[in-house]
C-alpha positions as CSV (number, residue, x, y, z in Angstrom):
1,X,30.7,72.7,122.2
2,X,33.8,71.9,120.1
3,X,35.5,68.4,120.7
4,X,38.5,69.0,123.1
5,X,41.6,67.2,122.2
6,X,43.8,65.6,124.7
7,X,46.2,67.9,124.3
8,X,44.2,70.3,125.6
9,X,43.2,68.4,128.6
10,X,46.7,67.2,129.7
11,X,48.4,70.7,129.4
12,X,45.2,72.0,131.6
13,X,45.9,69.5,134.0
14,X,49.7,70.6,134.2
15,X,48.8,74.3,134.5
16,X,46.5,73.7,136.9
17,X,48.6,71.7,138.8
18,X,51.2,73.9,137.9
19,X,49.9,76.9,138.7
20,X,46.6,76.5,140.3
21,X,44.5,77.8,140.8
22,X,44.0,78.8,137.4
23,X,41.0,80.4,135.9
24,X,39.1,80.3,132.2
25,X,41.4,83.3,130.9
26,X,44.9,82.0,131.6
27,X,43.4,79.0,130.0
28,X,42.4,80.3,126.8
29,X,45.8,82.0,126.6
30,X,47.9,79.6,127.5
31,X,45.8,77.2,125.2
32,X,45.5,79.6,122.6
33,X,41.6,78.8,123.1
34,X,38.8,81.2,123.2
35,X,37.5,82.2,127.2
36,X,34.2,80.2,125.9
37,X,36.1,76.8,125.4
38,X,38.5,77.6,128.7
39,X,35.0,77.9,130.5
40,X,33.7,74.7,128.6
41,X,36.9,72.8,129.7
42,X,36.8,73.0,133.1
43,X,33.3,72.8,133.4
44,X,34.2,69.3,131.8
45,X,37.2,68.6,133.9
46,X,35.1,69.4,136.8
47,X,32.4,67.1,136.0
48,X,34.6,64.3,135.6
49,X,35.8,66.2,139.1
50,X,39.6,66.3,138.0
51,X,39.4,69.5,139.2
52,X,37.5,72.0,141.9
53,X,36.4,75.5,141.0
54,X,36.4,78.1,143.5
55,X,35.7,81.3,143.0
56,X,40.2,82.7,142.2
57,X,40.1,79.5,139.4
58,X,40.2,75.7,139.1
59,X,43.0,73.4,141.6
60,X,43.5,70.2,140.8
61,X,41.6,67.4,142.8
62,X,43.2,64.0,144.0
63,X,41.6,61.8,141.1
64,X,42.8,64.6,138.8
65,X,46.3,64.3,140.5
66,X,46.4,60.5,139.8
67,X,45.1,60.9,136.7
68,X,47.6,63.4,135.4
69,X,50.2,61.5,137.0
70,X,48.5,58.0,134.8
71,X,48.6,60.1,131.8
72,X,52.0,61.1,132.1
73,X,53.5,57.4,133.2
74,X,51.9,55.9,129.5
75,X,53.4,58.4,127.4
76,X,56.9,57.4,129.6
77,X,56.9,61.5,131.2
78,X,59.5,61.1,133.4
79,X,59.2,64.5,134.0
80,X,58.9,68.3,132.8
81,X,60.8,71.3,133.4
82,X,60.7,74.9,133.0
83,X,63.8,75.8,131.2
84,X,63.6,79.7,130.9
85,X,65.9,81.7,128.4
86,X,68.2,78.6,126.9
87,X,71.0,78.7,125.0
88,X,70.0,76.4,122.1
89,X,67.6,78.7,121.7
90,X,68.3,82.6,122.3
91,X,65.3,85.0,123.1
92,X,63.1,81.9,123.4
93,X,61.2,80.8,126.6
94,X,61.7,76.4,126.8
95,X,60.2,73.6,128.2
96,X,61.9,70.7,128.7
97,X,59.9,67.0,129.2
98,X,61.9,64.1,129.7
99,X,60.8,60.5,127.8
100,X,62.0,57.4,129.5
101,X,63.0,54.9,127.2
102,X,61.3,56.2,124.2
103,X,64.4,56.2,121.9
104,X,63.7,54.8,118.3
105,X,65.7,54.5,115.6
106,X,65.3,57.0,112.5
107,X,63.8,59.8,115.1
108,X,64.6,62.7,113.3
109,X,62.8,65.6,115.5
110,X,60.8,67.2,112.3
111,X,57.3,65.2,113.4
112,X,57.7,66.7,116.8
113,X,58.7,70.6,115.4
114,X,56.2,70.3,113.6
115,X,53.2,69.4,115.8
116,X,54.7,71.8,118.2
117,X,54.4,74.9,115.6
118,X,51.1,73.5,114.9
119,X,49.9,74.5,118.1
120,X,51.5,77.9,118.5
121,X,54.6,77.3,119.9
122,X,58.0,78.9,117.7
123,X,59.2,75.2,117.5
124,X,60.9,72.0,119.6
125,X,64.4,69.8,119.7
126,X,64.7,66.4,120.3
127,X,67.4,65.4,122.4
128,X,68.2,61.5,123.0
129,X,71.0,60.2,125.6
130,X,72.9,57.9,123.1
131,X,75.9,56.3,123.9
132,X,76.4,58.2,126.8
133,X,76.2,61.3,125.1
134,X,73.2,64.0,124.7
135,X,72.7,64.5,120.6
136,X,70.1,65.9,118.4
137,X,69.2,63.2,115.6
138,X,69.2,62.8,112.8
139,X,72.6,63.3,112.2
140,X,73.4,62.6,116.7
141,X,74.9,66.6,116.6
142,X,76.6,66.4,120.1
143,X,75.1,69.2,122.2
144,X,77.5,69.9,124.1
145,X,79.4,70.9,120.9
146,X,76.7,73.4,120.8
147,X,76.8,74.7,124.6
148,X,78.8,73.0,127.0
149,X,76.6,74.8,129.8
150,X,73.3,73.6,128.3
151,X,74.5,70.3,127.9
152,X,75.7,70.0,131.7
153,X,72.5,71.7,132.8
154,X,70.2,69.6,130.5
155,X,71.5,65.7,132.1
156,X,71.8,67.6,136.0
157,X,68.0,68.6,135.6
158,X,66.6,65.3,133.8
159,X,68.8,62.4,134.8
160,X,68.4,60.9,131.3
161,X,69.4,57.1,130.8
162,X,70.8,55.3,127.6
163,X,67.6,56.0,125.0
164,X,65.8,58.8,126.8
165,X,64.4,61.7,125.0
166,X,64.4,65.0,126.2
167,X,62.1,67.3,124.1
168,X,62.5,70.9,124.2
169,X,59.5,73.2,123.5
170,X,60.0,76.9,123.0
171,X,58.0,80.1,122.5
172,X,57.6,83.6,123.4
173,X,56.1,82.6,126.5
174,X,56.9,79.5,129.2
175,X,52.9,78.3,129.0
176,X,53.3,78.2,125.1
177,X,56.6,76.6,125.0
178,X,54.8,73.9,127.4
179,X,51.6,73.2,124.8
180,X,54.4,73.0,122.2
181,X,56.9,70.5,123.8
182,X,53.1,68.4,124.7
183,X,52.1,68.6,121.6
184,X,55.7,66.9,120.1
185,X,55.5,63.8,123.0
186,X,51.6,63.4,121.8
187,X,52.8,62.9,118.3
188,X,55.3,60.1,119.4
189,X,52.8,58.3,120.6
190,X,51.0,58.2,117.9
């Protein structure tokens, strides 16, 4: 059986959480995974019993619960929302997940794009909370000089503080747009 990454296992747990009960095909779609390796993963996931299958799909179990929320807390997930149709990004189906404190200097976004196209997703934004202000680095691009509305939406959903990150997944679908923002907060903390 191929070696699952943990990006595979975290955005199961969310699904699942998410959405549960969730079975082997909305798995393998939303993982862009084969029904094979869905089956394979929460057979895993069950044997560590993270999860329970029943017969309508996988729910997640109360050491999974804790251990999703234990996963989340070290990469600084303060928490993740489902954005629908955004401005910043027209046509597009976003995820938003917001970073506590995990502002660096010389962030520049392109590590996180790229490991979010990587994995299927049409792309990602950084966001930080600088100065008071929500900006896209490099260059700090004020967004609400892009959209107002998205701007005032943005800090009324996630609460950010001075140096949080908000990372903004998107795709042609909510569940992709998800693996894709995960995928960009996995490579900050590498």
């Amino acid at each position: 059986m191929p070696q699952l990454t943990s990006l595979q296992v975290l955005a199961a747990l969310i699904l699942i959480r998410g959405e549960g009960p969730v079975g082997r095909r909305l798995l393998s779609q939303a993982l862009g995974i084969n029904d094979g390796v869905a089956r394979g993963l929460l057979e895993r996931l069950s044997e560590k019993e993270l999860v329970r299958i029943a017969e309508n799909g996988a729910i997640l179990s109360e050491t999974g619960r804790k251990r999703l929320d234990s996963e989340l807390g070290l990469l600084g997930v303060g928490s993740i929302h489902e954005l629908g149709e955004t401005e910043l990004v027209p046509g597009k189906r976003a995820v938003g997940v917001h970073l506590v404190g995990r502002y660096v200097t010389g962030l520049n976004g392109i590590r996180e794009r790229d490991e979010a196209v990587r994995v299927g997703a049409d792309g990602a934004i950084t966001m930080a909370l600088l100065d008071g202000r929500l900006v896209v680095p490099p260059d700090n691009k004020d967004v609400r000089d892009m959209s107002r509305e998205e701007d005032s939406r943005l800090k009324g959903l996630f609460g950010p503080a001075e140096k949080d990150l908000l990372i903004v997944g998107f795709a042609s679908d909510s569940r992709l747009a998800l693996v894709g923002a995960l995928a960009a907060v996995l490579s900050l903390a590498r």
